[in-house]
C-alpha positions as CSV (number, residue, x, y, z in Angstrom):
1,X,3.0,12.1,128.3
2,X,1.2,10.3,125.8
3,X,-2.1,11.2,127.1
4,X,-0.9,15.0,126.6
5,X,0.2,14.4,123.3
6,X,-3.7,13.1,122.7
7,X,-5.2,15.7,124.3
8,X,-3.1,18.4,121.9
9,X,-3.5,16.4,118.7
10,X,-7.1,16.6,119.6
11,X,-7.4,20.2,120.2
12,X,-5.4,21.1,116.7
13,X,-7.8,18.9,114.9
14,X,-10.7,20.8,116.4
15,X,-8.7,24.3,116.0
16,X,-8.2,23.3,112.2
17,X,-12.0,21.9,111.5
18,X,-13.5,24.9,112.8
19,X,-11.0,27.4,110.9
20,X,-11.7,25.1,107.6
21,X,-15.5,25.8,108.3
22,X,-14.7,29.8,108.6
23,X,-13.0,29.7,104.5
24,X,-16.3,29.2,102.7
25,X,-16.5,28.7,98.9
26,X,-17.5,31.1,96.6
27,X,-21.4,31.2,95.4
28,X,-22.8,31.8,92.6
29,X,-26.7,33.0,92.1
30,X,-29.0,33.7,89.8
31,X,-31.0,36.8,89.6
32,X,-34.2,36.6,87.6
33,X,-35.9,39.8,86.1
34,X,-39.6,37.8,86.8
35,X,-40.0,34.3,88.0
36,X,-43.1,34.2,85.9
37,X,-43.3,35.2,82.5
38,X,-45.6,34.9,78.9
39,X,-45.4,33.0,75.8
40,X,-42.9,35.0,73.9
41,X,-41.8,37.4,76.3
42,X,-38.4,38.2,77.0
43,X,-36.7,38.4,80.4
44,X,-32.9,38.4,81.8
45,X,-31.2,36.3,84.3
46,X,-28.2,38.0,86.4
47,X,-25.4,35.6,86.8
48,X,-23.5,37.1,90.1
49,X,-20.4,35.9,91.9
50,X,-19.9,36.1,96.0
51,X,-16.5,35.5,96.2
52,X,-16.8,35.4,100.1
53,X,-14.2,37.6,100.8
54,X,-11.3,36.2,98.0
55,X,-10.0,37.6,95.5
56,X,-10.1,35.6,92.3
57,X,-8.5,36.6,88.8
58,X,-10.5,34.1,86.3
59,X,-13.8,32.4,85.9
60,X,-15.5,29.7,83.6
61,X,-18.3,27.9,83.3
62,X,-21.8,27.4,82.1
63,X,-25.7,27.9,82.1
64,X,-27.7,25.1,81.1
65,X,-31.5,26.1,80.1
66,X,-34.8,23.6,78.0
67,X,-34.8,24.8,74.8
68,X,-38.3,23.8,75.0
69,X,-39.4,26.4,77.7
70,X,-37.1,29.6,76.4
71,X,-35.0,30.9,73.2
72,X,-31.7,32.2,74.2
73,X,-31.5,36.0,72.9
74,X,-28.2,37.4,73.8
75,X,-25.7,38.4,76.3
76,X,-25.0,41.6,77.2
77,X,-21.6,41.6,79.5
78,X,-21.3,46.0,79.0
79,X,-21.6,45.8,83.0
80,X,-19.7,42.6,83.3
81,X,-16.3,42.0,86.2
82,X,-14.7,40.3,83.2
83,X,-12.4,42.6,82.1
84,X,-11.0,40.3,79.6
85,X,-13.3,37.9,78.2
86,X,-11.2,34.4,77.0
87,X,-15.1,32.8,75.2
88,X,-17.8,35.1,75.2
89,X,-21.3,33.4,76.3
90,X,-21.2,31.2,73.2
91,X,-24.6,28.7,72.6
92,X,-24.0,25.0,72.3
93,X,-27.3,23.0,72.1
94,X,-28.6,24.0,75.4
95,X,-25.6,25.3,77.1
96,X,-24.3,28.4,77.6
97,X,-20.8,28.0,78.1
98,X,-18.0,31.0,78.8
99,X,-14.9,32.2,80.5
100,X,-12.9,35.4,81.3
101,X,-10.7,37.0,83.5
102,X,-9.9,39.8,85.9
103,X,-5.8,40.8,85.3
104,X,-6.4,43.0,88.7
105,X,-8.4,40.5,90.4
106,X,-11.8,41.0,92.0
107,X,-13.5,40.6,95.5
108,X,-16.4,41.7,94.9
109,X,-18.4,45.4,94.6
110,X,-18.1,47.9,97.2
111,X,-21.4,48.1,98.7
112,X,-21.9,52.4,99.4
113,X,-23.8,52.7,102.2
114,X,-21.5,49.8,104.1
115,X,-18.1,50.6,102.7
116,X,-16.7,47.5,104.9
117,X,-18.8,45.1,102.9
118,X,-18.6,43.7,99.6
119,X,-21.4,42.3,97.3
120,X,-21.4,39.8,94.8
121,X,-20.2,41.0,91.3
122,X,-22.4,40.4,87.9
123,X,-20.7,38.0,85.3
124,X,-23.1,38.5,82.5
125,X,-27.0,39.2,82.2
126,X,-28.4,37.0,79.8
127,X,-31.5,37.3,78.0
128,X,-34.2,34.7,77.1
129,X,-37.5,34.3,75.6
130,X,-40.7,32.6,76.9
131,X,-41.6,29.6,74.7
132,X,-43.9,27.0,75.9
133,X,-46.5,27.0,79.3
134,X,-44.9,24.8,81.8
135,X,-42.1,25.2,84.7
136,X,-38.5,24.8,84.1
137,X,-35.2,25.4,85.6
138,X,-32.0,27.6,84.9
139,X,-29.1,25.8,86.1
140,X,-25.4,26.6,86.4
141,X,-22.5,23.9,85.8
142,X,-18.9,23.1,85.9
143,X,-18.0,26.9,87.2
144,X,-14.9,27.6,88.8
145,X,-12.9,30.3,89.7
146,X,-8.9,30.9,90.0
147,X,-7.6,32.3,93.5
148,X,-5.5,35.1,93.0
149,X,-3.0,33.9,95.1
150,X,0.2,33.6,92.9
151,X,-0.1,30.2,92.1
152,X,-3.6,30.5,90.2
153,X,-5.3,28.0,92.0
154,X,-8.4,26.5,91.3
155,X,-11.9,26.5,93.4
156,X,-14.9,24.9,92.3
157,X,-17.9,26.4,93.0
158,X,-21.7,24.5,93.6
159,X,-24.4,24.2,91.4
160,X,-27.0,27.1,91.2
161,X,-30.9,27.0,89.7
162,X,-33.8,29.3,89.3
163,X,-37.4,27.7,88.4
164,X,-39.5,30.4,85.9
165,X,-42.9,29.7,84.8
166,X,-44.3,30.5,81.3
167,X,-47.8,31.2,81.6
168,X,-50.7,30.6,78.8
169,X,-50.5,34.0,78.4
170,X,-49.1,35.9,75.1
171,X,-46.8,38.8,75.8
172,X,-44.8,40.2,73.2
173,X,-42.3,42.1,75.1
174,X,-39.1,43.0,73.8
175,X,-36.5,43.3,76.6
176,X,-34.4,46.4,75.9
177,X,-31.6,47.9,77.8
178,X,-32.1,51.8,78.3
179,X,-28.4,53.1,76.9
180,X,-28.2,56.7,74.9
181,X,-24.8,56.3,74.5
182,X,-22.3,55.2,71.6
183,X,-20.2,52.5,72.0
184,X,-16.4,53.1,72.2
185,X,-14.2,51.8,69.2
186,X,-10.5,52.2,68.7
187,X,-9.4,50.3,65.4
188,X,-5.3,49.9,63.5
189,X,-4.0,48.5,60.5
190,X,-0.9,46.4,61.9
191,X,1.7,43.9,59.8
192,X,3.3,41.4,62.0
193,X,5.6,38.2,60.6
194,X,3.8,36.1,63.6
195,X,0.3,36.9,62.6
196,X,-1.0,35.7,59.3
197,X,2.7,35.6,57.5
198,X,2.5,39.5,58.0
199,X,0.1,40.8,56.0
200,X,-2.0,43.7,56.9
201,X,-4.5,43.2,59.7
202,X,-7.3,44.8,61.1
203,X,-6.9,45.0,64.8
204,X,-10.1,47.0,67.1
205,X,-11.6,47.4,70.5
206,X,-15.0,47.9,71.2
207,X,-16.5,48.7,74.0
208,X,-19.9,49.4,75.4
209,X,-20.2,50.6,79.3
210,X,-23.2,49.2,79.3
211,X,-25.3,46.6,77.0
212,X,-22.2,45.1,75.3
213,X,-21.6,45.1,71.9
214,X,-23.8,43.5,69.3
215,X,-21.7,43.3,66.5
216,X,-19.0,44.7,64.7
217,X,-18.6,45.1,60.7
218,X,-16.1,46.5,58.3
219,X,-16.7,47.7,54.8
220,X,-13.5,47.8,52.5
221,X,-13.9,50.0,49.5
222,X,-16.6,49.1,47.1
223,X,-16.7,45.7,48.7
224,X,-20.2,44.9,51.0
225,X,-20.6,45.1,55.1
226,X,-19.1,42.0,56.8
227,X,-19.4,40.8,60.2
228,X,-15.5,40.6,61.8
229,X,-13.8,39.8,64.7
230,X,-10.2,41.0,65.7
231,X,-7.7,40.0,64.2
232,X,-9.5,40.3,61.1
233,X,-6.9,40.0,57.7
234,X,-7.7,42.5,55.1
235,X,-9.1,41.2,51.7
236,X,-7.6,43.7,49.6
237,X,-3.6,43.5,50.6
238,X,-2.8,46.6,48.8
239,X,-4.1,48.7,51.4
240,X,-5.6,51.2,48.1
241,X,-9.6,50.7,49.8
242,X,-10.8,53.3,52.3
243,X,-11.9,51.1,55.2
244,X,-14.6,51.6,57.5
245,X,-15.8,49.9,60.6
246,X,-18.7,50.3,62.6
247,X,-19.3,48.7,66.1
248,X,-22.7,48.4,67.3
249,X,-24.3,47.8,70.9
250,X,-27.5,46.2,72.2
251,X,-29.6,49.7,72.0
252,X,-28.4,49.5,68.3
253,X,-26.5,52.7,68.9
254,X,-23.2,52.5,66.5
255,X,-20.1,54.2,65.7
256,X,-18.1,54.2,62.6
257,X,-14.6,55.1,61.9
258,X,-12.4,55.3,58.3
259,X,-9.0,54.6,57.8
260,X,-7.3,56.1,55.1
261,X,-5.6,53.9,52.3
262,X,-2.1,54.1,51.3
263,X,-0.6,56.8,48.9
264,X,0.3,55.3,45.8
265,X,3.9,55.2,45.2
266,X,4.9,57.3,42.7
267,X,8.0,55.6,41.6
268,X,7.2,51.8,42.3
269,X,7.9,49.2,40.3
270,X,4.8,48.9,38.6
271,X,4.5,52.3,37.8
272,X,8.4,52.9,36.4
273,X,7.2,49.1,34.7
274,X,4.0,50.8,33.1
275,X,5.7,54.2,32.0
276,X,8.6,52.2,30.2
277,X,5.8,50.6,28.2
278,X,4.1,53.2,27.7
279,X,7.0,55.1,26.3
280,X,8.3,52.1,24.2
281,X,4.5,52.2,22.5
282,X,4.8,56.1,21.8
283,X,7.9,55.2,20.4
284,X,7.0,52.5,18.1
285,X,4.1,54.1,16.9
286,X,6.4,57.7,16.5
287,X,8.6,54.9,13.8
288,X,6.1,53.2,12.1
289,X,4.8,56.8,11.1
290,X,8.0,58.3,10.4
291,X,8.6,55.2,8.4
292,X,5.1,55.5,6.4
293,X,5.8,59.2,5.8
294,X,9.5,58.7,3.9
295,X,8.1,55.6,1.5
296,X,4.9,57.7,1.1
């Protein structure tokens, strides 16, 4: 009996280690445009998710690079899973570090000419700038994923690098994303008691299919451009400026929308306040010369 028991505790454990061998890990790689570029020229790096079949509903991590060897440009995340982005690629020293998530989940991108399999999905293309001759890497760090499973559990995910070479050789080349068309931008006015002690606040989405957008400003009244982000709180609270904001993308197409100030109130306290004065002046003066006319 007890060599049965053996023999069955030995086959679940082999059952079990070669199912646990079947569940891989999700990968993630790194596309380069050219594994060889100038001094000064500009190339992207595609960071892609394989989620091996899973469905996951959030991501984080980071890209480490020498600030020696390349300049970071920007991040363009138009094509991007990330539906919702939590941090933006934001630049710390020489890290690039940000996270997002996917409310519907994602398991990858239908590849059309094998319905039945699914390729890895782009995060975010990020673009750099040769500096100095020499080789160096492009590393990935701390990234994990959350398993749409219900109970938003975690997977960590391995390392990744790339090795690029700079060459000697000057190239000036600007890395530009073909894109003709306007970014999308819907923008409100909203008061809320939970946001900034409800004052009037300037609440947008902007959208670019795409590139990704490069910035987005808003000009209220007389008062000069300024670079926002949403929630922005209006500087002038009486809602008497014509506002207008502009969203641009990485092709430096733009869009730009106005929102209409508020009516003046014909009969608000100010102006009832103002008209009594005014009338008490009229009034006064309307004495004093009546009064200069009789001792005349």
């Amino acid at each position: 009996m007890n060599k049965f028991k053996t023999i069955i505790y030995i086959f679940l454990s082999i059952f079990l280690l070669f199912v646990n061998q079947k569940v891989e890990s999700s990968t993630i790689s790194i596309v380069p445009s050219n594994n060889s570029i100038g001094k000064s020229e500009q190339f992207y790096v595609d960071i892609l998710l394989d989620t091996e079949g899973k469905t996951v509903n959030g991501i984080e991590g980071s890209v480490n690079f020498s600030k020696d060897s390349f300049s970071f440009v920007r991040a363009e995340e138009g094509k991007s899973m990330v539906n919702l982005w939590i941090q933006k690629p934001v630049l710390n020293n020489e890290t690039l570090e940000f996270s997002g998530i996917m409310p519907n989940g994602f398991s990858g991108v239908i590849d059309p000419f094998n319905p039945d399999n699914k390729l890895p999905g782009l995060i975010v293309r990020l673009i750099f700038e040769g500096k100095n001759e020499g080789n160096s890497l492009i590393t990935t760090s701390k990234f994990l994923t959350t398993l749409n499973d219900g109970a938003g559990t975690l997977e960590n995910i391995l390392d990744s690098n790339i090795a690029i070479t700079v060459s000697g050789v000057s190239n000036n080349y600007i890395y530009k994303t073909k894109n003709d068309e306007t970014p999308e931008l819907t923008a409100n006015i909203i008061r809320d008691p939970n946001l900034y002690n409800n004052k009037y606040v300037l609440v947008y989405e902007a959208k670019d299919s795409l590139t990704g957008i490069k910035e987005v400003l808003i000009k209220e009244g007389r008062r000069p451009w300024k670079k926002i982000e949403s929630p922005y709180l209006l500087e002038d609270q009486s809602r008497h400026s014509i506002i207008s904001i502009q969203a641009t993308n990485y092709s430096d197409s733009s869009i730009v929308i106005n929102i209409d100030q508020l009516p003046y109130k014909l009969f608000s306290f100010w102006n009832i306040y103002v008209s009594i004065l005014i009338i008490l002046i009229i009034a006064s003066l309307f004495f004093i010369k009546k009064r200069y006319e009789k001792y005349k």
